[in-house]
KEVEX-242486 format. One line per field, with one value per residue (C-alpha): x, y, z; chain; residue in three letters. Coordinates in steps of 0.2 Angstrom, whole numbers. Layout:
REM KEVEX-242486
px: [X  ...]
py: [Y  ...]
pz: [Z  ...]
ch: [A  ...]
aa: [ALA  ...]
REM end
This chain:
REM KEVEX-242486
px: [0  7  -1  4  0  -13  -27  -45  -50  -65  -58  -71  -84  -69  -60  -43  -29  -16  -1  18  31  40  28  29  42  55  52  37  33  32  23  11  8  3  -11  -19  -21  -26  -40  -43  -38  -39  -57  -68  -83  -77  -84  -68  -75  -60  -50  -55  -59  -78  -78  -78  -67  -67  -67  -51  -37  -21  -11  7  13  31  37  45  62  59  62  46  35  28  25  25  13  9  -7  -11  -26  -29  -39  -53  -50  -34  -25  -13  -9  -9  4  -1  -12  -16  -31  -40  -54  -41  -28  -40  -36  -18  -14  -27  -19  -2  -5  -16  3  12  20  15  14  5  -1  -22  -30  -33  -16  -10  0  11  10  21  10  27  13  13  28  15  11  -4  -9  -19  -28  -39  -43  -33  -41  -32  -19  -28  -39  -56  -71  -88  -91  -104  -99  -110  -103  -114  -114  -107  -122  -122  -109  -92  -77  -72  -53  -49  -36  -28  -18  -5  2  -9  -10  0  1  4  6  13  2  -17  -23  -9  -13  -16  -32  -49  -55  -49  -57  -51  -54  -59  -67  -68  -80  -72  -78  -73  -67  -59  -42  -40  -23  -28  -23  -28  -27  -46  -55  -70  -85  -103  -116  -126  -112  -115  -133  -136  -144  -130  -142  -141  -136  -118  -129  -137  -122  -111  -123  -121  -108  -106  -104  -93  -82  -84  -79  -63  -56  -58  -52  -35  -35  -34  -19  -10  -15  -12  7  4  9  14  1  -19  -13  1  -13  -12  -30  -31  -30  -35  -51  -64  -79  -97  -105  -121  -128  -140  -156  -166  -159  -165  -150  -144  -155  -170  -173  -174  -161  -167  -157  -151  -142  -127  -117  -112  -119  -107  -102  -86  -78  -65  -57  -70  -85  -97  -91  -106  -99  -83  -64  -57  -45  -58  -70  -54  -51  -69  -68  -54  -60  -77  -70  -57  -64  -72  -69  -85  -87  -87  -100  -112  -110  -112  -107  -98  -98  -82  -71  -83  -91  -105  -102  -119  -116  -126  -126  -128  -120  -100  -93  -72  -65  -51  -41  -33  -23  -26  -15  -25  -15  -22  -15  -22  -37  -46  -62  -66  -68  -71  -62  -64  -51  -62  -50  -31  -24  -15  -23  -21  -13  -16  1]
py: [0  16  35  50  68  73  85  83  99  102  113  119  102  90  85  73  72  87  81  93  86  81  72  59  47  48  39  39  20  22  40  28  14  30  38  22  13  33  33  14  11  -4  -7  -20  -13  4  14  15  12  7  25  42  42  44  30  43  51  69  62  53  63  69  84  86  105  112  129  136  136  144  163  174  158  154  134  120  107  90  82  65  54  37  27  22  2  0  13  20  35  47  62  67  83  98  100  116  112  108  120  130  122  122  142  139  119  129  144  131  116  134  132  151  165  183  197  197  206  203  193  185  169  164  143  131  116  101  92  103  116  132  145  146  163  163  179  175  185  179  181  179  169  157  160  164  153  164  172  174  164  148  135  122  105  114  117  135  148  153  165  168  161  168  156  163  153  163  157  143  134  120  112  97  98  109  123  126  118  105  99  117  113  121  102  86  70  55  37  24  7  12  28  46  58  75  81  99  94  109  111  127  124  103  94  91  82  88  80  86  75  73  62  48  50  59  77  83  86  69  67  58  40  41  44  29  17  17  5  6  27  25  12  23  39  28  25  41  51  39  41  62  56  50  64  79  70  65  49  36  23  22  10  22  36  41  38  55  67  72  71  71  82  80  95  102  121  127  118  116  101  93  99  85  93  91  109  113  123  137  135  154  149  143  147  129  113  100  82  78  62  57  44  34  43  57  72  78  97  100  100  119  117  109  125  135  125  125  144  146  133  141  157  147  151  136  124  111  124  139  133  125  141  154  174  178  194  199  185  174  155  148  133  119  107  92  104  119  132  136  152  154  164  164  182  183  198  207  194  180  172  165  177  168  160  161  156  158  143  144  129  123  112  98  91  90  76  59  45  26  16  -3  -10]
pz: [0  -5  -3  -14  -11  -25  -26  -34  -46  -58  -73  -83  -89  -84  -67  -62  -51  -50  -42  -41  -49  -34  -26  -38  -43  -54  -72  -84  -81  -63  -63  -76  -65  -49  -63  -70  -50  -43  -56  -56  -72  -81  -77  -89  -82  -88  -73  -61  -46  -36  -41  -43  -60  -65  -81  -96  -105  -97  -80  -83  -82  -73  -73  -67  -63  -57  -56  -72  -76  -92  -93  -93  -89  -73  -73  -84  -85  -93  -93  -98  -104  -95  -104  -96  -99  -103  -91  -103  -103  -117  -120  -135  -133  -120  -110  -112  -97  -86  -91  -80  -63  -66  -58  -45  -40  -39  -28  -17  -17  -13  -31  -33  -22  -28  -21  -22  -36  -55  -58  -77  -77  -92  -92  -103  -109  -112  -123  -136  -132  -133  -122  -113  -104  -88  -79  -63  -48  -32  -13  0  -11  -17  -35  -33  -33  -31  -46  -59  -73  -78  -89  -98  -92  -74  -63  -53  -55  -51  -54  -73  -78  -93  -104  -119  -129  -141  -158  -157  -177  -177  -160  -165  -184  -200  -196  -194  -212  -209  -228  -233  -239  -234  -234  -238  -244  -235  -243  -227  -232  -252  -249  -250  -234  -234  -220  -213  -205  -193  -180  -167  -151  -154  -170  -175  -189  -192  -204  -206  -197  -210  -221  -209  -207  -192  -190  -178  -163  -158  -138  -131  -129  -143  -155  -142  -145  -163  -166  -183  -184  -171  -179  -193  -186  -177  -194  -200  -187  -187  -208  -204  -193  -206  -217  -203  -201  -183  -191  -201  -203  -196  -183  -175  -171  -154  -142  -137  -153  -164  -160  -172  -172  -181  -187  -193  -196  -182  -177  -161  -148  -134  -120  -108  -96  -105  -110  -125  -135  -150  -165  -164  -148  -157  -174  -175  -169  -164  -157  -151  -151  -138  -135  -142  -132  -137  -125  -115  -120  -128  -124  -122  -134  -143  -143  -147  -164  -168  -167  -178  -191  -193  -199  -213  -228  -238  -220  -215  -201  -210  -223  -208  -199  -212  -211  -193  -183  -172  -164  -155  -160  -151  -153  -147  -138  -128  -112  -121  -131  -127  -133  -140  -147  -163  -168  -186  -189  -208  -217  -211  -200  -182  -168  -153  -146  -130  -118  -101  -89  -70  -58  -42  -30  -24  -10  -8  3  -3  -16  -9  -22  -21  -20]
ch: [A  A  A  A  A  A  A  A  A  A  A  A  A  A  A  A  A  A  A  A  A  A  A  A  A  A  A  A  A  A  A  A  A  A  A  A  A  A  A  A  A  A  A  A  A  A  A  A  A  A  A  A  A  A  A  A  A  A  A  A  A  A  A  A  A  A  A  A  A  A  A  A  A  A  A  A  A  A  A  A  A  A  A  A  A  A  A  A  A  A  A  A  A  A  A  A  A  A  A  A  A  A  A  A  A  A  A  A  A  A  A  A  A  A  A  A  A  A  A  A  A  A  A  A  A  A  A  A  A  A  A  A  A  A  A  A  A  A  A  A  A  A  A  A  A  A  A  A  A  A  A  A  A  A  A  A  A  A  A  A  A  A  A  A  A  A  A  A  A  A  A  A  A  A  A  A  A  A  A  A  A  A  A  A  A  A  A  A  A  A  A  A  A  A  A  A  A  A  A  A  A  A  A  A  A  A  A  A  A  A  A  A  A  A  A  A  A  A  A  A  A  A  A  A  A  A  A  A  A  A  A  A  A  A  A  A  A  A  A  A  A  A  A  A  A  A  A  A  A  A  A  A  A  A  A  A  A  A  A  A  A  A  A  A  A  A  A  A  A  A  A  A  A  A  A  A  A  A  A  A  A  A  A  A  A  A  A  A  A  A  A  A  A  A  A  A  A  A  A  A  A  A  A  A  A  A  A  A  A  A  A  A  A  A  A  A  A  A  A  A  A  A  A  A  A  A  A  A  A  A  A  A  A  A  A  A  A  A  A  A  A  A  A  A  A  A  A  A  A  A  A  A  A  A  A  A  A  A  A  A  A  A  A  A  A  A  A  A  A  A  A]
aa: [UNK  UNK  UNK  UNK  UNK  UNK  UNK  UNK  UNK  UNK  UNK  UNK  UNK  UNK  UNK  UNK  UNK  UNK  UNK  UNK  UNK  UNK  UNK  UNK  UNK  UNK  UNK  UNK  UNK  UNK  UNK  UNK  UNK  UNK  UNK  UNK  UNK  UNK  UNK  UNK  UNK  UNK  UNK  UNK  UNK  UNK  UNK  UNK  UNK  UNK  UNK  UNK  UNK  UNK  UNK  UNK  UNK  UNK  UNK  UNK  UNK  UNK  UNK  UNK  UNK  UNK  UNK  UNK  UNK  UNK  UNK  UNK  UNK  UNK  UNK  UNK  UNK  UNK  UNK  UNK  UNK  UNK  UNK  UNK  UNK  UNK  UNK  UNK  UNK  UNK  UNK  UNK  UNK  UNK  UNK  UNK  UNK  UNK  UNK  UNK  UNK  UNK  UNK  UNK  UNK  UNK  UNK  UNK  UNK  UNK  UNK  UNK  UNK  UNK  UNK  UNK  UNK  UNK  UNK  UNK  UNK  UNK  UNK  UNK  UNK  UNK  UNK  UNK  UNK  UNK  UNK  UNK  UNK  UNK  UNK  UNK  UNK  UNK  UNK  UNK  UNK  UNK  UNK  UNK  UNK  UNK  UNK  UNK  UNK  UNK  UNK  UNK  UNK  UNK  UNK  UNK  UNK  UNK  UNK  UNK  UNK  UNK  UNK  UNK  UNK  UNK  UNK  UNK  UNK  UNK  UNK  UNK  UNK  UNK  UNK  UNK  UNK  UNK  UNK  UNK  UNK  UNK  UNK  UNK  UNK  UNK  UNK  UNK  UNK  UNK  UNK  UNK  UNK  UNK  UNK  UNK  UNK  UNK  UNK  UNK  UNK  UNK  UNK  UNK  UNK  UNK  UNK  UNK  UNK  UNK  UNK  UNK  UNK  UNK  UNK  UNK  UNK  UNK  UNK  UNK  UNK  UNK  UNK  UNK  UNK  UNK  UNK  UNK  UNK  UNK  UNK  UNK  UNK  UNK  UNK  UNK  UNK  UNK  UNK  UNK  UNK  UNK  UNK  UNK  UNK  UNK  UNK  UNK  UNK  UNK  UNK  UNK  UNK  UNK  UNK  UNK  UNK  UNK  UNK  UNK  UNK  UNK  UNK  UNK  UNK  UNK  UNK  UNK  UNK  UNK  UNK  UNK  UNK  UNK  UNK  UNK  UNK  UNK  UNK  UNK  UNK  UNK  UNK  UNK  UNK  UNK  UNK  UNK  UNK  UNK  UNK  UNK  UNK  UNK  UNK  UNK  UNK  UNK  UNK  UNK  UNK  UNK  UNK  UNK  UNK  UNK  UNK  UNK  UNK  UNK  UNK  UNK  UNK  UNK  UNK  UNK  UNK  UNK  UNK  UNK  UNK  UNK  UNK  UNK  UNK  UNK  UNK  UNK  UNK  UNK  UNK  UNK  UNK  UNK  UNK  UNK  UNK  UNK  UNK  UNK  UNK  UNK  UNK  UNK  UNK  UNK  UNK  UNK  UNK  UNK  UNK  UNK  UNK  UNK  UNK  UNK  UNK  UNK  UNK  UNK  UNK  UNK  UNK  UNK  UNK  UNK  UNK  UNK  UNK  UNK  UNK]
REM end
């Protein structure tokens, strides 16, 4: 029996383990094993009951954060996917919902100390090598948590975090059309799909709903229980892979991105809450796929892609979404509609992305790991 210091924190629709740096041991395998058994990962019955994982995608996460070394930066961070059955954990993207928690997790370990008062934080995401800019009010040093900011799928309110994520095209890839097309046509099982292979902030494939037979209002358990569409959607979203350059062959792709996205123009749909959503809620409906489950709203670096793509000339988004004023998407999701924002400078080039998130520590102690 074993017990490591960790803390529990909600970041914007997602939550997981934050541990420091130095309270975990040296060694990716090692570090591994602590996320997979603190999450209670492998688990056949998918719900990971013995760890502190909640059995879905965006309950299943950790975050690792150590005070900067880097000039001008403030702390770096990894975060990692554990799959949910298997528990291994993938490196491959950033996390924009808990990118949130990170600054309020490192005042709370005393990784940072500041002054209270509107305060900005510059962050170093190691999965991806970008920066990623943080401004929260700090009481009594710790970030704040009342507030007036309500988030969809996140019941009541709480105090805005603002993340703001600089030079953001190409995290992962060649740049933000990683084939330099508006939209590609990927050949999977001898049909042709055109697809919108988009890299702001996350690499995302993105394909209108209505290729596959769906209207794009469908909820997360509907969409899940189509086996087929989801075998489908598997296969292309590991075909963009190959054609974005994250890698070689279909089989290399990595669990975690990119992810894919089903689209469609704006209709009415039925919220996970039951209510019901006006189709002038949103610009853009969507569904986002990860690691192999419908999200119940959208990854932030998710919603920050989305926002860039839908303002890319000729792109699946762009078309479904139609003419844009200023910088913002709101984009609809199962819980309701998301707003993020994408700034391109006169030449067309993507300056930075943004959206607000609010965060919450949960509890902080030590996490029992079974042997």
């Amino acid at each position: 029996m074993q017990w490591i210091e960790a803390a529990f924190v909600r970041g914007g629709t997602s939550k997981g383990l934050f541990f420091a740096h130095s309270w975990l041991p040296e060694g990716r395998a090692a570090r591994d094993r602590v996320f997979a058994e603190a999450l209670g990962s492998p688990d056949r019955f998918g719900r990971q009951l013995d760890g502190m994982g909640g059995g879905s995608s965006s309950l299943s996460k950790v975050m690792v954060v150590s005070r900067s070394q880097r000039e001008g930066v403030d702390l770096d961070y990894t975060f990692g996917q554990v799959a949910v059955d298997t528990g291994v954990t993938d490196y491959a993207g950033n996390c924009g919902n808990l990118s949130s928690g990170v600054v309020p997790f490192a005042l709370e370990a005393g990784l940072l100390r500041v002054p209270d008062g509107r305060q900005a934080f510059t962050l170093f995401n190691t999965n991806t090598s970008k920066i990623v800019q943080v401004s929260l009010q700090v009481v009594q040093g710790r970030a704040a948590v009342e507030g007036d900011l309500s988030l969809p799928g996140v019941h009541g309110a709480a105090a805005p975090i603002e993340l703001s994520y600089p030079d953001p095209a190409g995290s992962r890839s060649p740049g933000l059309l990683p084939t330099g097309n508006p939209v590609d046509v990927l050949p999977v099982d001898g049909q042709e799909y055109p697809v919108s292979l988009v890299d702001a902030a996350l690499p995302t494939v993105v394909i209108e709903a209505a290729r596959l037979g769906l209207e794009g209002t469908e909820s997360p358990e509907q969409i899940d229980a189509n086996r087929p569409v989801m075998a489908l959607l598997e296969k292309i979203r590991r075909a963009g892979a190959v054609a974005m350059g994250l890698c070689a062959t279909p089989g290399d792709a990595a669990q975690v991105m990119p992810k894919i996205v089903l689209a469609a123009a704006p209709a009415p749909a039925t919220l996970l809450d039951g209510s019901l959503s006006p189709a002038g809620d949103c610009d853009l409906l969507v569904r986002v796929i990860s690691m192999g489950q419908t999200h119940k709203a959208v990854p932030g670096t998710g919603a920050m892609c989305l926002a860039a793509a839908a303002r890319i000339p000729g792109s699946i988004p762009a078309t479904l979404a139609g003419p844009l004023e200023g910088e913002v998407t709101r984009l609809g999701t199962p819980s309701g509609a998301v707003s993020a924002a994408a700034h391109f400078d006169a030449a067309g080039a993507l300056v930075h992305t943004s959206l607000l998130r609010t965060a919450r520590i949960l509890m902080k102690g030590f996490v029992q790991l079974p042997r």
